[in-house]
C-alpha positions in Angstrom: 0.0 0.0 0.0 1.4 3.4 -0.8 0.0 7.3 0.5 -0.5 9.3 -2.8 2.2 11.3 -3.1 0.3 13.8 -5.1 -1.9 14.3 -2.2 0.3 14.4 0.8 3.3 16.0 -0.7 2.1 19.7 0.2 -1.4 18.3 2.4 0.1 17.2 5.5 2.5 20.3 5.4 -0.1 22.7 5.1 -2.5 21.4 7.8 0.6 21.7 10.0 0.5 25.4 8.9 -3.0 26.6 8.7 -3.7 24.9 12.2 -1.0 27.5 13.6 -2.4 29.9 11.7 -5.3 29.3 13.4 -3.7 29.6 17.0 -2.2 32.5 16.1 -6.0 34.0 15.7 -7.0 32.8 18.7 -4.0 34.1 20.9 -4.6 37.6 19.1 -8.9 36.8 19.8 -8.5 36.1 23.5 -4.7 35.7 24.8 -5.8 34.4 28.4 -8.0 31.3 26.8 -6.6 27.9 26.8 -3.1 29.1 27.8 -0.6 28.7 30.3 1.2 31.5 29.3 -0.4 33.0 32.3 2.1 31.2 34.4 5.0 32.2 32.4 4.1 35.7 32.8 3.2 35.7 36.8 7.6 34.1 37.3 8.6 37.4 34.8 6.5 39.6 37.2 7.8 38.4 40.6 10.9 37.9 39.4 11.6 41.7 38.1 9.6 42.6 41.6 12.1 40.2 43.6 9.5 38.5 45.1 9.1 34.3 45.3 8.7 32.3 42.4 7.6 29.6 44.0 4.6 28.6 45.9 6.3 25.1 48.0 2.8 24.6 49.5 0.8 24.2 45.6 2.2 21.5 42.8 0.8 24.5 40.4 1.4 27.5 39.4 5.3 28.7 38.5 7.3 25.5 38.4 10.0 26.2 36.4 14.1 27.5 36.6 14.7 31.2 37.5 16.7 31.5 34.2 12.9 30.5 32.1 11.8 33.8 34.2 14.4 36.1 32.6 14.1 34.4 29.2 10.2 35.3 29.2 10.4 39.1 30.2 10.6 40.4 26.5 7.9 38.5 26.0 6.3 39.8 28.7 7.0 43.2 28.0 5.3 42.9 24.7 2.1 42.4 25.9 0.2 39.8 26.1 -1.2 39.4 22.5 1.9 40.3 20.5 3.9 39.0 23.2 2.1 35.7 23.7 1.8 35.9 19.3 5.4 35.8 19.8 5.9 33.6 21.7 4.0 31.0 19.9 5.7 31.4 17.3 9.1 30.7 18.8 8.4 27.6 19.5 6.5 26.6 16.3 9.3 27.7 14.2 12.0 25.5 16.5 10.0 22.1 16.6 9.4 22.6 12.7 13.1 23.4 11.8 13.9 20.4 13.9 11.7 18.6 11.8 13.0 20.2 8.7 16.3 19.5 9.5 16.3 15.8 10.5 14.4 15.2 6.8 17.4 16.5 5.2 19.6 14.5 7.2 17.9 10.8 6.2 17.8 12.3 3.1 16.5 9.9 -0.5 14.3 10.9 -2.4 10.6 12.5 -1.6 11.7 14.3 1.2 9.0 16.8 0.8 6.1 14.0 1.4 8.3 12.6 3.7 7.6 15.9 6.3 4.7 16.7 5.1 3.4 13.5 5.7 5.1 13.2 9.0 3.3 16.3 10.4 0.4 15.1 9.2 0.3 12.5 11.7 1.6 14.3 14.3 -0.6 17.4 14.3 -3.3 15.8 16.4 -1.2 15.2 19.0 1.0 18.0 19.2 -2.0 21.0 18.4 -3.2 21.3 21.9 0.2 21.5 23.4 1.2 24.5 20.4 -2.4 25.9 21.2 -2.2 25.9 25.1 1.9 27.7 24.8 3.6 25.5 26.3 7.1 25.3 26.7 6.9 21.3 25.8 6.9 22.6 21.6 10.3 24.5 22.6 11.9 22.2 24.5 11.3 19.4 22.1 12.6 21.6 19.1 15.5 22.2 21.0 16.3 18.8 22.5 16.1 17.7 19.0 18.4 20.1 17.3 20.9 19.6 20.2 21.2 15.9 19.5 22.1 16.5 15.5 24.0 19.2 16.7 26.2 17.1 19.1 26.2 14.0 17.1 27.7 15.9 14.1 30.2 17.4 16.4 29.2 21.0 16.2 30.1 22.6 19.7 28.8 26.1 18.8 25.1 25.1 18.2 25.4 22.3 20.8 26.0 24.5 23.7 23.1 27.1 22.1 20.8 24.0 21.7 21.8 22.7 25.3 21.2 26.6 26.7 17.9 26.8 25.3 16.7 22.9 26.4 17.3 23.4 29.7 15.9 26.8 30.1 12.9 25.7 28.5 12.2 22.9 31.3 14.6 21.0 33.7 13.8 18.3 32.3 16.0 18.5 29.4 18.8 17.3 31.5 17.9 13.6 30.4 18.7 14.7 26.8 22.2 16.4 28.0 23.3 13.4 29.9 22.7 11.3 26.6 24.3 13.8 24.9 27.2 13.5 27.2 27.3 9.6 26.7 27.2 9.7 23.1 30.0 12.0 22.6 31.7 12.3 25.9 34.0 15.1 24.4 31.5 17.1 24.1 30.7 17.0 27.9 32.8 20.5 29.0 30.5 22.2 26.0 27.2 20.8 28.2 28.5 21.4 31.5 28.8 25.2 30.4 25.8 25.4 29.2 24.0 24.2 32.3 26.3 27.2 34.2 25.2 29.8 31.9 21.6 28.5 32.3 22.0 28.9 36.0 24.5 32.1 35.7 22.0 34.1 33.2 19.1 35.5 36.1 22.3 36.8 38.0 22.3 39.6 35.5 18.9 40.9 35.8 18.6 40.5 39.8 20.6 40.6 43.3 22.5 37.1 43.8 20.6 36.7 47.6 17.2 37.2 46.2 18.3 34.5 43.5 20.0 32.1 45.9 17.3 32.0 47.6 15.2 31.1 45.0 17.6 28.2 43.9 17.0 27.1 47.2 13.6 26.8 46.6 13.2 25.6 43.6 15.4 22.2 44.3 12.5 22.0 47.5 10.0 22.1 45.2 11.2 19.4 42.2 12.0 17.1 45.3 8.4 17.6 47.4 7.1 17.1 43.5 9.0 13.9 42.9 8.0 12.1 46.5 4.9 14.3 47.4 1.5 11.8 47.0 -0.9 14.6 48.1 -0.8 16.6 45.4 -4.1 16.8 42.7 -1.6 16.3 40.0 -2.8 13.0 38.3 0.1 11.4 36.5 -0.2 10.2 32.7 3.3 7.7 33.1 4.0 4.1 32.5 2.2 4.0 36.6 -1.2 5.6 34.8 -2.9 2.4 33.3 -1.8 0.1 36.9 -3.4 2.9 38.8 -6.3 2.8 37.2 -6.9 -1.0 37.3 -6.2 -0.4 41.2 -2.9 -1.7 41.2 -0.8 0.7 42.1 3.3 0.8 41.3 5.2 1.4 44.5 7.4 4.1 44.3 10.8 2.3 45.2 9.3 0.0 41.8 8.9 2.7 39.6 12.4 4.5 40.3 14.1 0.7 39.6 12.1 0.4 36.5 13.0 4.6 35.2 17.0 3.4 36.2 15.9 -0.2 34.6 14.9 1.5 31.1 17.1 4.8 31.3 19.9 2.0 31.1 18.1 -0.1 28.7 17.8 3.3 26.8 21.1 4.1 26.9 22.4 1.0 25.1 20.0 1.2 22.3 21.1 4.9 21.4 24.7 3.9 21.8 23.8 0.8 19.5 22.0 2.8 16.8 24.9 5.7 16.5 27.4 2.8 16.0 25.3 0.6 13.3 23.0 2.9 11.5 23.7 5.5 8.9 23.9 8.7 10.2 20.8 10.5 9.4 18.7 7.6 10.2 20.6 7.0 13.8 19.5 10.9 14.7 16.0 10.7 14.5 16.2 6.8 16.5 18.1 8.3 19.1 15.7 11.2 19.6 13.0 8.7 19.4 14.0 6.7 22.2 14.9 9.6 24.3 11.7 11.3 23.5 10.1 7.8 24.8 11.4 7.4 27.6 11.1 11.6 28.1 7.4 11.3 28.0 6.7 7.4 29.5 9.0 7.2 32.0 8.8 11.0 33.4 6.8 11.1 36.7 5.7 14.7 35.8 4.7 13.7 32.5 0.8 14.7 31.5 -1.4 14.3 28.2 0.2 17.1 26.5 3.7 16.3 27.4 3.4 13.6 24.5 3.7 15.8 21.8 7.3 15.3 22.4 7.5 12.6 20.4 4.5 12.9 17.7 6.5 14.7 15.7 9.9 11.8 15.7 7.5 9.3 15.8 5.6 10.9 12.5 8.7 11.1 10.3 9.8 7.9 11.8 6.8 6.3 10.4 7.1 8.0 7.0 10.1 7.0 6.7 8.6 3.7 7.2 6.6 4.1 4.7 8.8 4.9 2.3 11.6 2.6 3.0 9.0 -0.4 3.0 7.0 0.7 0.7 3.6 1.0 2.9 2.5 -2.3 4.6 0.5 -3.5 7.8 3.0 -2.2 10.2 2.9 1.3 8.8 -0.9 1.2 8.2 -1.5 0.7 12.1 1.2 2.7 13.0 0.2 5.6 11.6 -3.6 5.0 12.2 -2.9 4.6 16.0 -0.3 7.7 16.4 -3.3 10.0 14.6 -6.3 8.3 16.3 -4.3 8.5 19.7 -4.2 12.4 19.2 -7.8 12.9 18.5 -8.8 11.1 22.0 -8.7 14.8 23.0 -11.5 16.2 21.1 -14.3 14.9 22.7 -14.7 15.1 26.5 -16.4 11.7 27.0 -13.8 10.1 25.2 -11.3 12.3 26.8 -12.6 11.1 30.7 -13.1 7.3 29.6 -9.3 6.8 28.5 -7.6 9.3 30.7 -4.5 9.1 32.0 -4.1 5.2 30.9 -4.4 5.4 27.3 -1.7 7.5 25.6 1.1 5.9 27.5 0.1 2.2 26.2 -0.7 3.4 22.7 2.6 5.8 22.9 4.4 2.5 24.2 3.3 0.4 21.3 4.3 2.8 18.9 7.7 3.5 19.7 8.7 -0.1 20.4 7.6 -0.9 17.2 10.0 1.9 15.5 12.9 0.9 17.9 12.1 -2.4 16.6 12.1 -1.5 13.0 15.2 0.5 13.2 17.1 -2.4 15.2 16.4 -4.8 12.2 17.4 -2.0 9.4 20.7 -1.9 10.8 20.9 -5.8 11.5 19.9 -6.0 7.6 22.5 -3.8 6.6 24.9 -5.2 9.0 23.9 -9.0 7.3 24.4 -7.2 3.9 27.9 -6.0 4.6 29.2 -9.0 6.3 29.7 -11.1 2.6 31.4 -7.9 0.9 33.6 -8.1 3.9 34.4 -11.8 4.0 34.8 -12.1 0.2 
């Protein structure tokens, strides 16, 4: 089976427009709707006015780095329809030149369909997290870019990359330390990044009102990490056990993150040595973005448009390289479907927070899967011309 070219050569990549376009009307309509830009705009406020950032007694309201504070004040100063306009837009453009980018690394031939088509399938599942703001979109743009970056050895645009990840969400510190295993010499260009990060709100306010905020914030990621009161409701690997009333102790569910952060590791170390270089960046980001989103106790329904956009191209290129099939039929049925879930509240309350982690689950494995056997096919291929 085969997508028509004709059809999905300019379709997918203009849905992935025109549905921006869309958001960008409805930021400049009513800026405070759907958002959580108003979050990002109460840390710039306290922050210029020195007061906390952090609230230790609520798991809501401001809950990222002092450095994401000073990085949204021009924003902030814009207003909050140009500045949120802006805003969007930043992040848009970084996840799509991620995108863009990784395409012309696998390179072959219909690279064009090849995005396009890969955004088609990933714009269910990444619109609400591009229509809400969230700093997920910039984060995953720039997680993304940093791992091409490093793997082709570039220490300028890793340590931008790195800079940008990690003010964008704390979180992006699982990408650096993958980073640092995959090319260990580029470990002092990460390191500096993460001190500039930290170094950067020094220069817009007093280092004891800062300190003191440091403080803080490492008290509120650690009451976040062990506190069970909280009304935060998890959408992990723990989601579907919880809901069948079988809940994962928490000693279980730290040995299974170490468990598969290890598991992880060796796969990404296994892909950059076997597979061809443009195909070995998007599986890396693939299983990092996996794990990212599945293994992260923080992790919540939007949080996987991390990887609908890797996963997208990865099944493209799928498609391409197999020529359609059953495997990239369901695959890219499920990945869609799985983002429309959303749409409709019924639907939405009946399969929340166990259903996107399974379905997520199934769909990486399957890709890891698919781009362990390519490079075991090419290493079988090899082995003859070598022996001969």
């Amino acid at each position: 089976m085969r997508i028509s070219k004709p059809v999905f050569d300019r379709l997918g990549l203009s849905l992935w427009i025109g549905a921006f376009a869309v958001v960008l009307g409805l930021v400049l309509w009513s800026p405070d709707a759907r958002t959580v830009l108003h979050a990002y705009r109460y840390g710039s406020v306290e922050f210029l006015a020195g007061r906390p950032l952090y609230d230790l007694e609520s798991e809501m309201g401001y809950l990222y780095a002092p450095a994401f504070a000073a990085l949204y004040i021009p924003f902030l100063n814009l207003g909050p329809h140009l500045g949120g306009l802006v805003w969007h837009a930043l992040g848009f453009a970084v996840l799509t030149l991620a995108a863009a980018r990784q395409v012309h690394k696998l390179g072959g031939q219909e690279q064009t369909w090849l995005l396009s088509f890969g955004l088609f399938l990933a714009l269910p599942m990444t619109l609400g997290a591009i229509r809400n703001g969230q700093a997920t979109i910039l984060l995953t743009g720039a997680c993304w870019l940093l791992s091409l970056s490093a793997l082709e050895g570039r220490r300028a645009e890793t340590f931008f990359w790195a800079s940008l990840a990690i003010t964008a969400k704390p979180t992006a510190i699982i990408m650096l330390l993958l980073v640092g295993a995959l090319r260990p010499r580029l470990i002092p260009v990460l390191v500096l990044a993460v001190l500039f990060v930290l170094a950067i709100p020094y220069a817009f306010a007093p280092a004891g009102y800062l300190n003191e905020q440091y403080g803080d914030f490492a008290r509120m990621l650690t009451s976040m990490a062990v506190d069970k009161t909280s009304h935060f409701v998890p959408t992990d690997f723990t989601a579907p056990f919880i809901e069948m009333g079988l809940p994962v102790p928490d000693s279980a569910a730290t040995a299974v993150r170490v468990v598969i952060g290890l598991l992880t590791l060796s796969i990404v170390l296994w892909f950059d040595r076997k597979l061809e270089q443009g195909a070995a960046g998007l599986a890396i980001f693939l299983a990092a973005a996996f794990y990212m989103c599945v293994f992260n106790p923080r992790v919540e329904p939007n949080t996987y448009a991390m990887i609908a956009v890797p996963a997208g191209l990865a099944i493209a290129l799928l498609w391409r390289e197999e020529k359609g099939g059953v495997l990239a039929c369901v695959l890219s049925m499920t990945l869609f479907l799985t983002g429309l879930t959303g749409v409709e509240r019924h639907m939405h309350d009946f399969l929340y927070p166990w259903f996107r982690p399974i379905t997520v689950t199934f769909i990486a494995c399957f890709l890891i899967w698919w781009f362990w056997a390519k490079a075991r096919q090419k290493l079988v291929n090899v082995e003859p011309v070598a022996h001969g």
